[in-house]
C-alpha positions, 0 to 999 in steps of 0.5 A, spaced: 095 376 038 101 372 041 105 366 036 101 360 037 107 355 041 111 349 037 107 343 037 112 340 042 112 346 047 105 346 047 102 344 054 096 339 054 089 341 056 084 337 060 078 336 063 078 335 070 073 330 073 072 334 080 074 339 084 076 338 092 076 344 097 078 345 105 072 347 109 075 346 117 075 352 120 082 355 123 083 351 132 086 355 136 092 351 139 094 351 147 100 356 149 106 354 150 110 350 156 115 354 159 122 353 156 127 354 161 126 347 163 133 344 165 132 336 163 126 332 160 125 325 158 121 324 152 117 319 153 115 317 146 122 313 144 123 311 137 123 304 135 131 304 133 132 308 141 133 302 146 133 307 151 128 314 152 132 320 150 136 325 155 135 332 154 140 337 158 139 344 158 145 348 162 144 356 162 150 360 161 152 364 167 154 371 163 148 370 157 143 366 161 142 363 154 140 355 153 144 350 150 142 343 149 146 336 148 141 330 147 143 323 148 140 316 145 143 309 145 142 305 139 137 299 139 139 293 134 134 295 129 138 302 128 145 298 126 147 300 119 143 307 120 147 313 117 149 318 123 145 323 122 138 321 120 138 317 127 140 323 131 135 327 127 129 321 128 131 321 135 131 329 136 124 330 132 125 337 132 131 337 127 133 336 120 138 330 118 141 337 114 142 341 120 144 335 125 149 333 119 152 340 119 153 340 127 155 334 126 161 335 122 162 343 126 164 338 132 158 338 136 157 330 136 160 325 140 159 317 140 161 313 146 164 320 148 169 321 142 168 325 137 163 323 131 165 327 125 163 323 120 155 324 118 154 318 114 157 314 119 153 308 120 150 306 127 153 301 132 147 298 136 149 299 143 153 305 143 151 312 146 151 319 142 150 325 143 149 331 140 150 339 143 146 343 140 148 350 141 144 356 141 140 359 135 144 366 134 140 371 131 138 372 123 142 377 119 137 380 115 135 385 121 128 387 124 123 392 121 117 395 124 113 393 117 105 392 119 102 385 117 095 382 117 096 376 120 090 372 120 092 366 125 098 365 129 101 360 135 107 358 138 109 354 130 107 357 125 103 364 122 099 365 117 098 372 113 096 376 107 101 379 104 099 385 100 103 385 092 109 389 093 112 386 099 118 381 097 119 375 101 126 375 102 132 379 103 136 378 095 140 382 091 136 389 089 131 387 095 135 387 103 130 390 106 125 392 107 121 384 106 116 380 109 123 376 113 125 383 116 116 384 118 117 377 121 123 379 125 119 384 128 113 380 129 115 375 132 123 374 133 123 373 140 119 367 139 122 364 133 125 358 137 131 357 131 131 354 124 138 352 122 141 355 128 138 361 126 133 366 130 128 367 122 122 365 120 121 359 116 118 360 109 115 353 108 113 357 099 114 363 096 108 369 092 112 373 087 112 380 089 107 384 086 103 377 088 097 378 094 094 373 098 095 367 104 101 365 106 104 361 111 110 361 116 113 357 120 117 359 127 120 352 128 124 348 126 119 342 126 114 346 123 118 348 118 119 341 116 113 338 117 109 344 112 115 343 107 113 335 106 106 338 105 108 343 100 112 338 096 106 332 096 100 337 095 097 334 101 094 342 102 089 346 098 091 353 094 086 356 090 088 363 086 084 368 083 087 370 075 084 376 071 087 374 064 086 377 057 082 373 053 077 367 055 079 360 056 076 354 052 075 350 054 073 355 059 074 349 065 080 344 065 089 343 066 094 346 063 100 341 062 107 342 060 114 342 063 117 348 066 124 350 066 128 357 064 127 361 058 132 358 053 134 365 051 132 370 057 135 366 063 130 371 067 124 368 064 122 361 066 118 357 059 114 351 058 119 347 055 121 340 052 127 338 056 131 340 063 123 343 066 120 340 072 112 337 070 108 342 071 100 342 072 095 348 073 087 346 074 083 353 072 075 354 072 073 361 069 069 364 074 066 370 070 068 373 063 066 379 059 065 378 052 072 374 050 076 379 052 078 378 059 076 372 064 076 371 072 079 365 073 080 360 079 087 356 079 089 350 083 096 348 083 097 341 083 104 342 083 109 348 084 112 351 079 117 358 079 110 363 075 107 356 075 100 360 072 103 366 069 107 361 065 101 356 064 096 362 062 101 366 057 103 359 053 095 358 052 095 366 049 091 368 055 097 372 059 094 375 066 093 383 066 098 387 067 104 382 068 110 385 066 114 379 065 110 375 061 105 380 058 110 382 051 106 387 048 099 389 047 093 383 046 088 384 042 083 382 046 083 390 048 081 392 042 074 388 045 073 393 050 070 399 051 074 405 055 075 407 060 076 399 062 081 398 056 085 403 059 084 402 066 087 393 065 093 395 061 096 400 066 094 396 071 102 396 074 102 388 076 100 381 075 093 381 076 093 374 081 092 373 087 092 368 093 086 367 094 085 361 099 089 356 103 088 349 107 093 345 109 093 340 117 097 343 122 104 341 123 102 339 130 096 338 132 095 336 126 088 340 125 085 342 119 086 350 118 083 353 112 084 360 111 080 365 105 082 372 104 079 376 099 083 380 093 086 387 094 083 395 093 086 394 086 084 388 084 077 389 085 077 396 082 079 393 075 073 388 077 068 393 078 071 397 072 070 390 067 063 390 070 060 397 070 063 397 062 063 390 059 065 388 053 065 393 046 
């Protein structure tokens, strides 16, 4: 059995008054306008604009490639504005963090002189602008790697991402990813994130992790779902088969997560320098007290949030090969070949099992379900036809 946790690491379990859920179905979105257009107005102008917003568009004779300069007078109530949120507040489809760096690349004027300093504060009256130049291609490069997707359109996809396949390019993982299929998919239409033809990973699942994830394809989208994201304003269920039964068999987990304080690799439940952390979980089957199905909710998200949560409660998930030390006692209580078939499982038994969140757009409610891969429901199936010693 695992070391039970010092009293000060131990994170707090509660009862949760009730669960919500997403029940609106995914609605398909219109297609695209054409984007070769030369010049648009805007027609909704923000309160801080005194004036509709320009667009110019001029196509380059030897790469026919678009580059846009956007220009906006300042009403009195953007005075004393920094630079950069006005320009990225009047654009709409930028990030203050991308018009920030144009801004200091050189690429922004005011009153037709060079405005170089981001933090600069707005002048009611003057006119800015800003050139922004064409997305350059992303250089994690395009492979032919079959995707499930499940719902797409011009801002966002959705798929479910089988175990095994990393999300993005990193040392030990350059290719071969889920950003390598996504340029594949989809690289021509990818409008530009950071002046980057790339998909925009708006949340991560760990390698060996399945399940729904969403992308996003532009820049606006990619901001808009990160905002979700980080206020919870989404719903994400997990499926997690964990050695041992939960008691109470529903409630939260609660504690702070942060680095291993001796294996950086590792993240821990810790006392000081972690991120609050809180995992909601409901047991939906167990076998004996040897293992359980549980459904996980994150309300918020950490790095191996649920595997963290779970191992700290002495109920690690099966075959997680992180934070599953050595080989629970719970095992003993089954009889073979199940006993056998859950400790060679060779991944963390966990899988993404729903999402739901508001179109970054459209602002319609999608909700999208996936069930658990072959894997996952062999060592179901082997639970159920064995049972428990």
């Amino acid at each position: 059995m695992p070391m039970p946790p010092s009293p000060a690491a131990t994170p707090a379990m509660r009862v949760p008054s009730g669960w919500s859920s997403a029940a609106c179905q995914a609605v398909a979105v219109p297609p695209p306008p054409a984007r070769w257009t030369r010049s648009a107005t805007r027609v909704t102008v923000p309160p801080t604009i005194s004036t509709p917003i320009t667009t110019t568009r001029t196509l380059s004779a030897l790469t026919a490639t678009p580059s846009e300069t956007f220009t906006a007078i300042a009403g009195p109530e953007a005075a004393g504005t920094r630079a950069d949120r006005f320009l990225a507040e009047a654009i709409g489809s930028l990030s203050r963090s991308r018009v920030k760096a144009l801004i200091v690349a050189g690429a922004a004027t005011r009153d037709g002189k060079p405005l170089r300093d981001a933090a600069e504060a707005v002048r009611a009256g003057s006119t800015y602008a800003l050139a922004i130049p064409p997305a350059v291609d992303a250089q994690p490069l395009p492979q032919d790697i079959p995707l499930t997707i499940l719902f797409e359109d011009r801002d966002l996809i959705v798929l479910d991402k089988p175990a095994g396949l990393v999300v993005h390019p990193a040392p030990g993982n350059q290719d071969g990813t889920l950003v390598n299929a996504l340029l594949a998919h989809a690289g021509e239409e990818l409008e530009g994130i950071g002046g980057e033809k790339r998909p925009g990973i708006v949340h991560r699942l760990d390698k060996d992790t399945s399940g729904v994830m969403v992308v996003a394809k532009t820049e606006r989208a990619l901001r808009t779902l990160s905002e979700s994201f980080a206020n919870r304003d989404l719903d994400r269920d997990y499926l997690a088969l964990v050695w041992g039964v939960p008691q109470p068999v529903a409630g939260e987990i609660e504690g702070d997560i942060g680095r291993h304080p001796t294996d950086r690799k590792r993240m821990a439940v810790v006392t000081r320098n972690g991120k609050h952390a809180l995992t909601r979980y409901a047991t939906e089957r167990a076998w004996g007290a040897a293992c359980a199905l549980l459904r996980c909710r994150l309300a918020t998200g950490r790095t191996h949030q649920i595997r963290v949560h779970l191992a700290e409660r002495g109920h690690p998930l099966v075959g997680d090969p992180v934070y599953l030390r050595r080989t629970p006692a719970a095992a003993r209580l089954l009889r073979e070949p199940a006993r056998g078939a859950l400790l060679a499982f060779p991944r963390q038994a966990l899988h993404a099992a729903s999402l739901g969140f508001r179109h970054p757009v459209t602002g319609e409610a999608l909700s999208f379900q996936v069930p658990p891969p072959a894997d996952f429901t062999e060592i179901v199936a082997c639970l159920s036809e064995d049972g428990a010693a």
